[in-house]
N, CA and C of each residue as an Amber inpcrd file, in Angstrom:
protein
   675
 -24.4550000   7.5950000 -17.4420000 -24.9360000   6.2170000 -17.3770000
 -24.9380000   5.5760000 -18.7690000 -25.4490000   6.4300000 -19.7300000
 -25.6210000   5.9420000 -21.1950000 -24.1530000   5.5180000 -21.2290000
 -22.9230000   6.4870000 -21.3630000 -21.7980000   6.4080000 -21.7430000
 -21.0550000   4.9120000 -21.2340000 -21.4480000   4.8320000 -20.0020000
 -21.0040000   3.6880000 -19.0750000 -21.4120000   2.0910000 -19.9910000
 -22.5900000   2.4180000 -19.8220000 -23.5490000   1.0940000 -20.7190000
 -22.9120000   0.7480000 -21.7510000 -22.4750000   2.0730000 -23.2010000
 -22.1770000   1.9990000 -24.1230000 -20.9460000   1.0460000 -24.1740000
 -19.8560000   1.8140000 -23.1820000 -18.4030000   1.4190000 -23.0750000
 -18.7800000  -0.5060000 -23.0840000 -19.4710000  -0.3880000 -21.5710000
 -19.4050000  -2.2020000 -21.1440000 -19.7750000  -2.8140000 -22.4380000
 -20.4690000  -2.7970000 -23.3880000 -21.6240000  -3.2240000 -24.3680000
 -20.1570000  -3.5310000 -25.4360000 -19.1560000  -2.2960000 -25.5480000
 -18.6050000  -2.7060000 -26.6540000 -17.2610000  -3.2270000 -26.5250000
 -16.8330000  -2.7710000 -24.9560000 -15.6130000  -3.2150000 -24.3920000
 -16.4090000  -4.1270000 -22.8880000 -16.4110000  -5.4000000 -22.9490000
 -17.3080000  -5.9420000 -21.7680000 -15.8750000  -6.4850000 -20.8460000
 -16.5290000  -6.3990000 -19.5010000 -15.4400000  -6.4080000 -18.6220000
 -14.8660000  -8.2210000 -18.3940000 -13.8250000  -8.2950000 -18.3230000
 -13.4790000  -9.7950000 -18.2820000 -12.8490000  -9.8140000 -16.8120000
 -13.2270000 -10.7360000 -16.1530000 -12.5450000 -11.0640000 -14.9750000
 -10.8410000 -11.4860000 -15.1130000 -10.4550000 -10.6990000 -14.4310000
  -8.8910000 -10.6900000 -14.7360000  -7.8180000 -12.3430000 -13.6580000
  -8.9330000 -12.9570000 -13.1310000  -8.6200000 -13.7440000 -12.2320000
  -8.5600000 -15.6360000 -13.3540000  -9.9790000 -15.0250000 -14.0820000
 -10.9740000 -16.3330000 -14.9020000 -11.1070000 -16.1380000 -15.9510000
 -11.3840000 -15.1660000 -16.2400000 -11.6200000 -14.5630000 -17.7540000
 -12.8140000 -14.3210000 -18.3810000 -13.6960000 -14.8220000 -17.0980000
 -15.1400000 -14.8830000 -17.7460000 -15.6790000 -13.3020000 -17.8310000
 -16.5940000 -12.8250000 -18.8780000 -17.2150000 -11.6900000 -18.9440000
 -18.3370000 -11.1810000 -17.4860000 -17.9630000 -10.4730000 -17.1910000
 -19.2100000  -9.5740000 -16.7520000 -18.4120000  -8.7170000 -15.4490000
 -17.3080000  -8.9510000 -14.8180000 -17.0490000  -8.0020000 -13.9840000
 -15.1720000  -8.4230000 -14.3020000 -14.6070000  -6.9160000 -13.4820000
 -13.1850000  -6.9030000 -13.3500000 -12.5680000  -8.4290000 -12.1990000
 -13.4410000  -8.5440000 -11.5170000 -12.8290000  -9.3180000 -10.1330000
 -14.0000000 -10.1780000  -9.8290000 -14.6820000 -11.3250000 -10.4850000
 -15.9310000 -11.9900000  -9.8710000 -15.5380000 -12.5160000  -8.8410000
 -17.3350000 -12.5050000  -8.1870000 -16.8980000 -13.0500000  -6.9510000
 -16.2040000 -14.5720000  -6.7060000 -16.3610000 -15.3650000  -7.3640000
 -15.8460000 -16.3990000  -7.5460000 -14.0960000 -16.2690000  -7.1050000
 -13.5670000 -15.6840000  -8.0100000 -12.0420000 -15.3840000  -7.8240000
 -11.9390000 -14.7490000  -6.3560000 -12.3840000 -13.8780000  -6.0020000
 -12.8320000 -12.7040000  -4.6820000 -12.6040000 -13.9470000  -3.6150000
 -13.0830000 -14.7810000  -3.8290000 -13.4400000 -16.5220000  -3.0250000
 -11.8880000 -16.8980000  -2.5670000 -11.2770000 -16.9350000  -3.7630000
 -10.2290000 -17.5430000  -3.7100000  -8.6960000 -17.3780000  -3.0180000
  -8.8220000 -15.5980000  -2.9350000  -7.4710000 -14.7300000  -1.9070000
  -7.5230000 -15.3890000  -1.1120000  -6.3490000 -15.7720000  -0.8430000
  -5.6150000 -16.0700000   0.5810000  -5.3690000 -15.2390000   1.4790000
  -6.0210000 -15.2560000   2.8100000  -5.7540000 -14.4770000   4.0210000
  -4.4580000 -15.5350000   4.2590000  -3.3390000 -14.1400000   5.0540000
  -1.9330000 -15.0260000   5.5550000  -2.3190000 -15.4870000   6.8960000
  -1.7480000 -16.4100000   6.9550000  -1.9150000 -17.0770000   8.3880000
  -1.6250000 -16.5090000   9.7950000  -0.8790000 -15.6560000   9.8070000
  -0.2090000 -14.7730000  10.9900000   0.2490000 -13.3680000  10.0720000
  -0.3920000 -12.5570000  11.0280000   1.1980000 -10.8760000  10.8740000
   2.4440000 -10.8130000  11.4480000   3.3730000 -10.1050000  10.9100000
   4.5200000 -10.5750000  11.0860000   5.1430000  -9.1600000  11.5540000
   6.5180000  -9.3080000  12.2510000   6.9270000  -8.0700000  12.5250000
   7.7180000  -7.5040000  11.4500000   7.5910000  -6.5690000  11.1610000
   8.2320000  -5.9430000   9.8710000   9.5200000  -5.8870000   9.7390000
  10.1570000  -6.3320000  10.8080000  11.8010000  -6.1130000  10.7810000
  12.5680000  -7.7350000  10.6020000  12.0630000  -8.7790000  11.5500000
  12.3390000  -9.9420000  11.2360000  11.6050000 -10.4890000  10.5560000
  10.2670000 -10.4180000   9.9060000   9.3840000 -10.7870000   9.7450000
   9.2800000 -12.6670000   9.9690000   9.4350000 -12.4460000  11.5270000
   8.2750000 -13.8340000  12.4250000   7.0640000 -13.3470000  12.8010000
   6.1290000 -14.3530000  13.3540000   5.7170000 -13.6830000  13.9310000
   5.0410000 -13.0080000  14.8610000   3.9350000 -12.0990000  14.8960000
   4.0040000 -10.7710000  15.8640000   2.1540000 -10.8090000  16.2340000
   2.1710000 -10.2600000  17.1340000   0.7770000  -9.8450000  17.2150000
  -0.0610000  -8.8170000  16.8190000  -0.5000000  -8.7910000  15.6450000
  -1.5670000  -7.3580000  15.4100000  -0.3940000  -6.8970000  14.2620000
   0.8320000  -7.7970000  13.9440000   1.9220000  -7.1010000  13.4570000
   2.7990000  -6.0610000  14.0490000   2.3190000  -6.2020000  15.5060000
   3.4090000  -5.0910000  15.6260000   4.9260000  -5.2750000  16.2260000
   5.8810000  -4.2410000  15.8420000   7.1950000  -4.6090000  15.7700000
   7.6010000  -5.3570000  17.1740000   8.5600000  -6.5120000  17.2930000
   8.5450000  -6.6590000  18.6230000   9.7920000  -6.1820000  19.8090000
   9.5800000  -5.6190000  20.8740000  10.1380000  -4.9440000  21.7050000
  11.6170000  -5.0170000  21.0540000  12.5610000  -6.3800000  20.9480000
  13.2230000  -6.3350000  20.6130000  13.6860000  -6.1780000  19.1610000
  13.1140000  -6.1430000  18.7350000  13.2790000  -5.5430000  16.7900000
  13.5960000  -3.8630000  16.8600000  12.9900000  -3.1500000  17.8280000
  13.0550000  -1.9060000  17.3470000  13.9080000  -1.0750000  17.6990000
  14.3820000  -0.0850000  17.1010000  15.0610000   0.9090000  16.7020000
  14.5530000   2.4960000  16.6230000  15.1600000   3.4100000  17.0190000
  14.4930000   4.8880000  16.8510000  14.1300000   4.7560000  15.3240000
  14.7220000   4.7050000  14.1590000  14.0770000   4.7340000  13.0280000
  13.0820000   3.7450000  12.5450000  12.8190000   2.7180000  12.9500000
  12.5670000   1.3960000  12.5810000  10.8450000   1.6090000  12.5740000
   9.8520000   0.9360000  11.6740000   8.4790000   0.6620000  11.8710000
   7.9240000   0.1500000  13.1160000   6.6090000   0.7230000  13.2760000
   6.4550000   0.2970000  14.6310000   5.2570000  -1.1060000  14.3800000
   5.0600000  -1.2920000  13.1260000   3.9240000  -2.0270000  13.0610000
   3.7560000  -2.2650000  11.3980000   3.0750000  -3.5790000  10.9560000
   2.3640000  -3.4050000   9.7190000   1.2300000  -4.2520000   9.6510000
  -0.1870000  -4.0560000   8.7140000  -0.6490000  -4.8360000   8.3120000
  -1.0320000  -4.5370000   6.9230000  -0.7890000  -6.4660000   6.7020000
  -0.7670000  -7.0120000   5.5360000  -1.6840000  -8.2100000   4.9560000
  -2.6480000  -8.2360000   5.0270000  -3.8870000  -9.6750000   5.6810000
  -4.0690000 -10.3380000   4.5040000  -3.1850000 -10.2650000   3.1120000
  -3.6100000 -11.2000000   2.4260000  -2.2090000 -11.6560000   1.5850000
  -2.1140000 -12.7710000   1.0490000  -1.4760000 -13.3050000   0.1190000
  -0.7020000 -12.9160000  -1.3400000   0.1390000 -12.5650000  -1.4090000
   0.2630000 -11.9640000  -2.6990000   0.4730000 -13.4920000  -3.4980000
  -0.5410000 -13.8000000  -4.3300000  -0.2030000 -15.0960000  -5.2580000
  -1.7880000 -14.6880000  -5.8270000  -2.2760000 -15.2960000  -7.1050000
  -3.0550000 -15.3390000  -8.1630000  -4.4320000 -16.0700000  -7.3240000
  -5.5180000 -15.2380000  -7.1870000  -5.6680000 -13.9260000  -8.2350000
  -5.6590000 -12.7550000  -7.9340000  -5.2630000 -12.3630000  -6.9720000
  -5.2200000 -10.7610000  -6.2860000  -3.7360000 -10.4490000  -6.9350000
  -3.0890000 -11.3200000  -7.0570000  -1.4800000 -11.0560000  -7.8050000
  -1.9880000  -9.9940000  -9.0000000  -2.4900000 -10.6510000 -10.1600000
  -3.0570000 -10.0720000 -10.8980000  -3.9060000  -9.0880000 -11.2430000
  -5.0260000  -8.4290000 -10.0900000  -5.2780000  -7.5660000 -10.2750000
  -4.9270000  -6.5170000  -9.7030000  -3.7080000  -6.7240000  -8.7410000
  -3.1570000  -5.7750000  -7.9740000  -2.2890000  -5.0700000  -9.5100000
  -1.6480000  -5.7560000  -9.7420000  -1.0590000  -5.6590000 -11.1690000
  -2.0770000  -4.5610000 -12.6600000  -2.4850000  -4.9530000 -12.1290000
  -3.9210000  -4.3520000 -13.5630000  -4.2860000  -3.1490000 -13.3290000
  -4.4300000  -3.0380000 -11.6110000  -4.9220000  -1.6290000 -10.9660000
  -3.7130000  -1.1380000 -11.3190000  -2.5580000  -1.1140000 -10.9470000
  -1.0970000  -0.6810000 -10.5520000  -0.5300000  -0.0200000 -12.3420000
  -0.5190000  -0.5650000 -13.4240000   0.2200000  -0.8040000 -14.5150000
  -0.9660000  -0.2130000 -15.3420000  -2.3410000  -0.8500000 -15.4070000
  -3.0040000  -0.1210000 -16.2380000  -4.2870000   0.6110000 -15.6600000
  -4.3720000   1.1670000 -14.5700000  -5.0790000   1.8510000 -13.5660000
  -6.6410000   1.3130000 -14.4310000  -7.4080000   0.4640000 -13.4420000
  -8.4090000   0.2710000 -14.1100000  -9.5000000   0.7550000 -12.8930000
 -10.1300000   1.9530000 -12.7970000 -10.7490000   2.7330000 -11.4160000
 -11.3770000   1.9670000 -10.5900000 -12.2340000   1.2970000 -11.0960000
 -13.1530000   0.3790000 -10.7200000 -12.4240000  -0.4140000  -9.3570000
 -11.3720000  -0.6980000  -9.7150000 -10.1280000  -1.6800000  -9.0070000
  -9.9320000  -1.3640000  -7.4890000  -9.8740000   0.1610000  -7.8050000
  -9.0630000   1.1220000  -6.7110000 -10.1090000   0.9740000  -5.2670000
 -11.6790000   1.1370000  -5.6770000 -12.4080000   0.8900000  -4.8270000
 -12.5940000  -0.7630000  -4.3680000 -12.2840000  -1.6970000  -5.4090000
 -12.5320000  -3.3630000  -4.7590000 -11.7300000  -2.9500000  -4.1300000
 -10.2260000  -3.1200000  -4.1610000  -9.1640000  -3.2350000  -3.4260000
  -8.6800000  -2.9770000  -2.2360000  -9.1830000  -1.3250000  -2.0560000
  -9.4330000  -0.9160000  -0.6520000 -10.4600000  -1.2700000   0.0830000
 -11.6960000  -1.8980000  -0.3430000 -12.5780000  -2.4340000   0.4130000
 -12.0380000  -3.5290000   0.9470000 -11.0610000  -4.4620000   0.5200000
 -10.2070000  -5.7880000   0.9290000  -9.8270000  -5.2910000   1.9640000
  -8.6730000  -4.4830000   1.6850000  -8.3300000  -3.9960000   3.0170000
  -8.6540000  -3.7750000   4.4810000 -10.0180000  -2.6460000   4.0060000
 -10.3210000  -1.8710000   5.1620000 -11.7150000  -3.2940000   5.9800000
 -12.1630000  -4.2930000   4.8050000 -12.4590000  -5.4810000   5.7860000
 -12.0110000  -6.3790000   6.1380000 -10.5500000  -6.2760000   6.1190000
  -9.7120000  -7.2370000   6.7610000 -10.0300000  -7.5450000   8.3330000
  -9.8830000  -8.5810000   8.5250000  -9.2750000  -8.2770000  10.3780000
  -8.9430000  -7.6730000  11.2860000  -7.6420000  -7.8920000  10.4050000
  -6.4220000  -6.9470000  11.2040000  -6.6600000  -5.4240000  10.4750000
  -7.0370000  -4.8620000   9.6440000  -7.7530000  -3.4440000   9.5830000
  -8.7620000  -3.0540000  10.8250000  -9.7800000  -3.9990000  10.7280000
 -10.6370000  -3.5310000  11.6110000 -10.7810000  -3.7800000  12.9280000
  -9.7570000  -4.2890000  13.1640000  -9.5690000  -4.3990000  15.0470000
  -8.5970000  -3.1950000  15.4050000  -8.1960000  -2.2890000  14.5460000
  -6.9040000  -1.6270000  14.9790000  -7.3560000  -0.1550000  14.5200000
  -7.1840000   0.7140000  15.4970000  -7.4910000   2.2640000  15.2530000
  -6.8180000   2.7320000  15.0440000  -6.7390000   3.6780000  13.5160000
  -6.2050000   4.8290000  12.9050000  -6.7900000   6.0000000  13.4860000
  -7.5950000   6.4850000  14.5890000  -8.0900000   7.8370000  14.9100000
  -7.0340000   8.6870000  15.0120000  -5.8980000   8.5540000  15.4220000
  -5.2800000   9.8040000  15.6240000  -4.1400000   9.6730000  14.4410000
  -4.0530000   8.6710000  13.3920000  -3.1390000   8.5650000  12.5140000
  -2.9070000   9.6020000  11.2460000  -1.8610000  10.0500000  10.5810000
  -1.9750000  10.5330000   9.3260000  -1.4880000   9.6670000   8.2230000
  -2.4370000   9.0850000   7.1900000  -2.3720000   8.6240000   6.2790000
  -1.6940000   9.4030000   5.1070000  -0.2550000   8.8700000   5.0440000
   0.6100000   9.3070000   3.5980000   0.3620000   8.2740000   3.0280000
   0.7820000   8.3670000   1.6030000   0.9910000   7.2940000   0.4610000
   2.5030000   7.3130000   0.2440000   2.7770000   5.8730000  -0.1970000
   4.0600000   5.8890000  -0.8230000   3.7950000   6.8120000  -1.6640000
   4.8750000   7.2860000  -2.1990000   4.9670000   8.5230000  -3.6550000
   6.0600000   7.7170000  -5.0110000   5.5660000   8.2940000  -5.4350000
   6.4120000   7.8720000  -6.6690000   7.2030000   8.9400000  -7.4000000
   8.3150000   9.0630000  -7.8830000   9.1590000   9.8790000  -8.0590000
   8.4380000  10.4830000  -9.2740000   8.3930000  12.0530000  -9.0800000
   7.4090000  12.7800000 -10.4690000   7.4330000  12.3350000 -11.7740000
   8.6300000  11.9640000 -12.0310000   8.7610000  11.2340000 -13.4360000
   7.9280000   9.9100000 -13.7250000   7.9760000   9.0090000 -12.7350000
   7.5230000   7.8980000 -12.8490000   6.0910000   8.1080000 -13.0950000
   5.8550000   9.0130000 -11.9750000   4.2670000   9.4190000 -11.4920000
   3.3080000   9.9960000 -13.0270000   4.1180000  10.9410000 -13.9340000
   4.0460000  11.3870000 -14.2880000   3.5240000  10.4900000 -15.8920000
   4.5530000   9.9640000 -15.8800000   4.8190000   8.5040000 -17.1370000
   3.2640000   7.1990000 -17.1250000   3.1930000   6.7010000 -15.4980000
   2.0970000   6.3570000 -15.4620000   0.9840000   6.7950000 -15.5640000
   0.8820000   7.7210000 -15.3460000  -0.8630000   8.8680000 -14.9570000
  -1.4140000   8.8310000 -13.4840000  -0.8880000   8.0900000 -12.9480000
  -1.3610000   7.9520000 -11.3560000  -0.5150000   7.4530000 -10.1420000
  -0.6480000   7.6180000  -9.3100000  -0.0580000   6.6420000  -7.7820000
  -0.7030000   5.9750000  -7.6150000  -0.8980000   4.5650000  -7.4950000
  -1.9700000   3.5040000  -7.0770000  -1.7590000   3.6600000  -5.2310000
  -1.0520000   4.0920000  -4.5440000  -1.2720000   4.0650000  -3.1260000
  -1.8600000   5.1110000  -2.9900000  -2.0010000   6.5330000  -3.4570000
  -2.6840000   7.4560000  -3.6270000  -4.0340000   7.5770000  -3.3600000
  -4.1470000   6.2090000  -4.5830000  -5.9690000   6.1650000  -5.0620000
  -6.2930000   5.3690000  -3.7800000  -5.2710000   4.2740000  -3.1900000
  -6.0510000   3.1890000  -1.7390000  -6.0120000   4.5700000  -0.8490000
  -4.8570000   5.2470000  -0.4710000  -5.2260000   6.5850000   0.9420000
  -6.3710000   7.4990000   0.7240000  -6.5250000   7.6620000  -0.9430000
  -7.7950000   8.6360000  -0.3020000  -9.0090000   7.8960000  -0.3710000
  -8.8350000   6.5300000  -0.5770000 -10.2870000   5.8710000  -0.3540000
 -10.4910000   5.7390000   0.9930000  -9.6970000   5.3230000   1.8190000
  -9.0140000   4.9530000   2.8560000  -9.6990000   6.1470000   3.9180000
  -8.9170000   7.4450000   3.3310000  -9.2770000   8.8570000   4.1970000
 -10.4130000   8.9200000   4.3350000 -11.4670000   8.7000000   2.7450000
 -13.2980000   8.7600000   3.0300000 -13.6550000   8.3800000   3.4730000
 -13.3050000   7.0620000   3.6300000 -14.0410000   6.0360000   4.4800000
 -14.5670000   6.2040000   5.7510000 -12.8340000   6.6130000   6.0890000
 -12.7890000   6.2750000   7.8190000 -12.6480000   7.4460000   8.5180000
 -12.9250000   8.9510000   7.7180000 -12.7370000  10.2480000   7.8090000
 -11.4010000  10.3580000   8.5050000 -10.3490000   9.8130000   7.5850000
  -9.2860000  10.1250000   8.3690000  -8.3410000  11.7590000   7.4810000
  -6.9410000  11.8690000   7.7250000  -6.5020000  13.1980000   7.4300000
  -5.6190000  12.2970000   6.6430000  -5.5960000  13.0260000   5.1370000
  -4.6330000  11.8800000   4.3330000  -3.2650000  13.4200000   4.3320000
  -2.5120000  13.0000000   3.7350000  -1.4400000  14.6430000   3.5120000
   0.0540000  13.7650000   2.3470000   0.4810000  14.4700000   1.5340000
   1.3070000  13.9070000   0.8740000   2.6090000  14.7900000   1.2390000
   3.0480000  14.5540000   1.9900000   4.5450000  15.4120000   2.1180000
   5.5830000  14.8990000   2.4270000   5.1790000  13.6100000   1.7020000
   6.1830000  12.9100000   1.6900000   6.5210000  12.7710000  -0.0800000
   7.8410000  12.7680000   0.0000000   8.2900000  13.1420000  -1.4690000
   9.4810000  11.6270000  -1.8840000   9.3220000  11.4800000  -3.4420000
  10.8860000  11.0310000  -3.8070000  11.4130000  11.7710000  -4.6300000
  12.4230000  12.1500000  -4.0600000  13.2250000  12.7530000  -4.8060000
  14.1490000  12.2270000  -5.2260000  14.3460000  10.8200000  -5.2770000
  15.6010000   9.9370000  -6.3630000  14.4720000   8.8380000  -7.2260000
  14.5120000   9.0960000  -8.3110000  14.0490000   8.4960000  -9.3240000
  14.9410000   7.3210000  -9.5060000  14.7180000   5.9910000  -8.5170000
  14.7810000   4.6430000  -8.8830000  14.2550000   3.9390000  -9.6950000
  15.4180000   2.6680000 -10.2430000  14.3170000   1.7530000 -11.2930000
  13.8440000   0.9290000 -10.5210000  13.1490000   0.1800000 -10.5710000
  11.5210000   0.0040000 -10.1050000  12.2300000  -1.4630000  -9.1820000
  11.8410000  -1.3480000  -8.2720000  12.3170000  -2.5160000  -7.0610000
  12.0950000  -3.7360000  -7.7580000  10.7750000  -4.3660000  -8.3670000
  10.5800000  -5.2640000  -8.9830000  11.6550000  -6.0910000  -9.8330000
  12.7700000  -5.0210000 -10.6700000  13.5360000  -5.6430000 -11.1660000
  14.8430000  -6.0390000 -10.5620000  14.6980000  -6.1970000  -8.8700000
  16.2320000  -6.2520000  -7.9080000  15.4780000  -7.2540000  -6.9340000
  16.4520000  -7.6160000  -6.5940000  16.4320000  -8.7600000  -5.5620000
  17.5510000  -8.4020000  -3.9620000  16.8330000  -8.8540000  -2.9690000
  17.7930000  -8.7400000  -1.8490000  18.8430000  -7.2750000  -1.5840000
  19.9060000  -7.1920000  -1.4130000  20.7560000  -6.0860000  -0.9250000
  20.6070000  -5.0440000  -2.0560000  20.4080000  -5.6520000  -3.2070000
  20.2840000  -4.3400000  -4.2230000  19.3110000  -3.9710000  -4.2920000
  17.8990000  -4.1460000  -3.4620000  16.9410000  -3.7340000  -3.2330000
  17.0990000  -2.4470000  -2.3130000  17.4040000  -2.7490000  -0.9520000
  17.9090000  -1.9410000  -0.4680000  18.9270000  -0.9340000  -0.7590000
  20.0420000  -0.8100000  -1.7550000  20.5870000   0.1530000  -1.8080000
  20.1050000   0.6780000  -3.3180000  19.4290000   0.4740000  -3.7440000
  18.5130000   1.0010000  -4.6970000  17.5420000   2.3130000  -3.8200000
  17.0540000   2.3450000  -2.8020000  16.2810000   2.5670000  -2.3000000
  16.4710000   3.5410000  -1.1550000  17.9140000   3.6740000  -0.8900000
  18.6590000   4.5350000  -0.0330000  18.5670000   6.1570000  -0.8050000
  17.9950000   6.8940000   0.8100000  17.8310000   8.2570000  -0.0890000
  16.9060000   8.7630000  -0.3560000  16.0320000   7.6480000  -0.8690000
  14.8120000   7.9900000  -2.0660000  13.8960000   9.2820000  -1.5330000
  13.7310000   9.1630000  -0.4430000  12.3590000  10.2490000   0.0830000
  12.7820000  11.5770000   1.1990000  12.2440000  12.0230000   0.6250000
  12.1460000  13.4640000   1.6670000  11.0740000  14.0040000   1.9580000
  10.7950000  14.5520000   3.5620000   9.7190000  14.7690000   3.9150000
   9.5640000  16.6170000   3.7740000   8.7790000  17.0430000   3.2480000
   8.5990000  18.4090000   2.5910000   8.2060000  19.4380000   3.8410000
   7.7110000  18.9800000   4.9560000   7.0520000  19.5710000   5.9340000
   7.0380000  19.7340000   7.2190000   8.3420000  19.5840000   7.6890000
   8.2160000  19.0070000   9.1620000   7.4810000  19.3620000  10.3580000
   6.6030000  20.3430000   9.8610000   5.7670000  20.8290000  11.1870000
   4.5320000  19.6980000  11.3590000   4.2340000  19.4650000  10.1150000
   3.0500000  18.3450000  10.0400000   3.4500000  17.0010000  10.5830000
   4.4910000  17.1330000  10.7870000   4.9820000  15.6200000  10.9450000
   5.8260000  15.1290000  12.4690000   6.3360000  16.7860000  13.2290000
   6.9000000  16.1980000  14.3900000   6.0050000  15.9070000  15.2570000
   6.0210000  15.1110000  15.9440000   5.3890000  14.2230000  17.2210000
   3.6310000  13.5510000  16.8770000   4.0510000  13.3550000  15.2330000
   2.9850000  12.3290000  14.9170000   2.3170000  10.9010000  14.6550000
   1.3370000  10.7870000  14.3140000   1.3160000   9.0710000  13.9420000
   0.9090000   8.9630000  12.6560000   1.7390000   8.1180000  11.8460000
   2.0530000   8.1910000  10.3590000   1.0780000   6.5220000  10.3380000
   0.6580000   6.6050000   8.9880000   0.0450000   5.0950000   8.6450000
   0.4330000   5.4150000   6.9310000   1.7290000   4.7770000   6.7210000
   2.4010000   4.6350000   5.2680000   1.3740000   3.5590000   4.4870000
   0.9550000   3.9510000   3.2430000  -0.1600000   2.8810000   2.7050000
   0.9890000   2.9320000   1.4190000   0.6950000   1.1000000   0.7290000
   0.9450000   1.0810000  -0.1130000   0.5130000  -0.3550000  -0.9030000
   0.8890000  -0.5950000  -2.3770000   0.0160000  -1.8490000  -2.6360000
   0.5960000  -2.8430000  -2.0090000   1.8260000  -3.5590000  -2.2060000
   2.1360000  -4.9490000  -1.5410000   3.8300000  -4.4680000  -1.1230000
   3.8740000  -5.7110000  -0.0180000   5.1110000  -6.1040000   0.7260000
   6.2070000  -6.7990000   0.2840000   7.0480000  -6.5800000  -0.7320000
   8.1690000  -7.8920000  -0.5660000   9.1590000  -7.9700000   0.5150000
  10.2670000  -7.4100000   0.0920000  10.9800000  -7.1590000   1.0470000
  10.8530000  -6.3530000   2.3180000   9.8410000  -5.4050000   2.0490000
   9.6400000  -4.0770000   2.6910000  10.7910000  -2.7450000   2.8480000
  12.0630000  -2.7310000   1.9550000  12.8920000  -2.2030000   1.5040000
  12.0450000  -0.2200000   1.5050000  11.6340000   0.0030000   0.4160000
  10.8070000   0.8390000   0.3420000  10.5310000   1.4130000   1.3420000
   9.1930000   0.7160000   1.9610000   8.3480000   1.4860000   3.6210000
   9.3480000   1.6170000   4.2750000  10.4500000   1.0180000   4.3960000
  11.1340000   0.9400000   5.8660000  12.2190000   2.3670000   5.6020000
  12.7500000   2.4750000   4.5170000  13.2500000   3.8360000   4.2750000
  12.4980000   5.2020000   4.4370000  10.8360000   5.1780000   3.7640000
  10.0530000   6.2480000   3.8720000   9.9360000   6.3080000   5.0790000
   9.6970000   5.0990000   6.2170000   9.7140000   5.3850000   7.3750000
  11.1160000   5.7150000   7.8650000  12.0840000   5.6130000   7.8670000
  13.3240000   6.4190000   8.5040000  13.3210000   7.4320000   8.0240000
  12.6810000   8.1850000   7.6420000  12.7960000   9.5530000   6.6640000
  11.6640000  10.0410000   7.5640000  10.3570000   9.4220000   7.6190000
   9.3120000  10.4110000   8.8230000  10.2800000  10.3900000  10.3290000
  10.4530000   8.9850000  10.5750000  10.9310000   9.3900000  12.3640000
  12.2450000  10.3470000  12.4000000  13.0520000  10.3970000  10.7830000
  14.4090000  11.6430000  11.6110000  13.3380000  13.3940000  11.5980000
  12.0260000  12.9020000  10.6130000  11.7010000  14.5060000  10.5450000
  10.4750000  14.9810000  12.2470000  10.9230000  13.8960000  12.7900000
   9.5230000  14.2560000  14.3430000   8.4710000  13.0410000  14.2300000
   8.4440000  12.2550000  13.3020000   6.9580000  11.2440000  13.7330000
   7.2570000  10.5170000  14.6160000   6.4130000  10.1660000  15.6170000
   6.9550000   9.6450000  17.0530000   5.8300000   8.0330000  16.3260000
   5.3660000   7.6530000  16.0860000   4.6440000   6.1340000  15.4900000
   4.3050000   5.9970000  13.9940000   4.9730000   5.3200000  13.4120000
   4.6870000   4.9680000  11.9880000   4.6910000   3.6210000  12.0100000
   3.3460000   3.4850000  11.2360000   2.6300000   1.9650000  11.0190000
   2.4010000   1.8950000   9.1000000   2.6370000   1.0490000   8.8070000
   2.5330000   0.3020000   7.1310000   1.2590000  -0.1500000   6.7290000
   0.4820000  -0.1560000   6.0920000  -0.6620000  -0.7000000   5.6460000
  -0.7690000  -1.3170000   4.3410000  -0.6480000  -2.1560000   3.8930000
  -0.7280000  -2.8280000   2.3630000  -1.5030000  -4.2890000   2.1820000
  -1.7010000  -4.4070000   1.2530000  -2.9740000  -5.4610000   0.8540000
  -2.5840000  -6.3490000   1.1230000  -1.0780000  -7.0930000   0.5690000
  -0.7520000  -8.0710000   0.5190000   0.8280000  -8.4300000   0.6610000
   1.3470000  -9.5410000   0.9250000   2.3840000 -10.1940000   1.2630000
   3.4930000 -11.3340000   0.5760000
């Protein structure tokens, strides 16, 4: 507690939204996220009910569902960013609390789901100090006593989606994951967590990589859009 006090006292926390001193995320800014207006189906993204994929969108490999209940634009832009780039802990718990009181979180049951995280290729993982989808699944797992499991792997060390746009997103992204385990995984229900949605390039590969290894339902979970 002393140590804690000390830190705030000489490094005081600035709201990363406003700038004003006294917390990472005031509530003020907290005020300001945009919930999206509708969920969308992950494949056309129009949209969908509850997010889930619609009859005609899907495919044996394809997502069966996502939710995404908030806005990616300033100020959650920014501290999604802050958690992500300079892991600030504190973050990891606002953030997943967004989530898991969303709406569309809490009208929809994970009981029989297994919560993976996106992964990040060891190098990357390694370079940063953490997985930020990591830190949302096992908040995620406490919460809601669910079964988190990482066996899902990348094994192609991509440069970072952020710097590609459109088709080279996607073939950036071809490959990337392998699932380490397939006993854990045939005839299951997967809930892929990760921080935000652009294209959905990424999830939609990790998910063709669970349904060729046996997952019979994989659903997406991420903050924002």
């Amino acid at each position: 507690m002393f140590v804690t006090a000390l830190a705030d006292l000489l490094f005081p926390k600035r709201c990363l939204g406003c700038g004003r001193f006294g917390d990472y995320f005031c509530k003020s800014c907290q005020r300001k996220i945009k919930k999206v207006g509708f969920q969308i189906c992950p494949i056309c993204e129009r949209a969908a009910i509850s997010g889930a994929t619609h009859p005609k969108c899907r495919s044996p490999l394809s997502l069966d569902g996502l939710i995404a209940p908030y806005v990616y634009n300033s100020p959650l832009k920014e501290v999604i960013a802050a958690f992500k780039y300079k892991y600030i802990e504190q973050l990891s718990t606002l953030l997943t609390d967004l989530l898991l009181s969303s709406e569309q979180f809490k009208t929809f049951s994970f009981a029989d789901f297994i919560l993976v995280p996106i992964p990040l290729h060891k190098w990357r993982e390694n370079k940063r100090g953490f997985n930020q989808a990591e830190k949302i699944a096992a908040i995620i797992a406490k919460k809601k006593k669910l079964r988190e499991e990482d066996f899902l792997s990348k094994v192609k060390n991509t440069p970072p989606q952020v710097q590609l746009k459109g088709k080279a997103r996607k073939k950036n992204i071809l490959g990337a994951f392998k699932v380490l385990d397939r006993k854990k995984v045939v005839g299951g229900s997967v809930l892929l967590v990760d921080d935000v949605w652009t294209t959905g390039s990424t999830i939609k590969v990790a998910c063709a990589a669970l349904k060729r290894a046996g997952a019979i339902q994989v659903w997406a979970a991420v903050l924002a859009r």
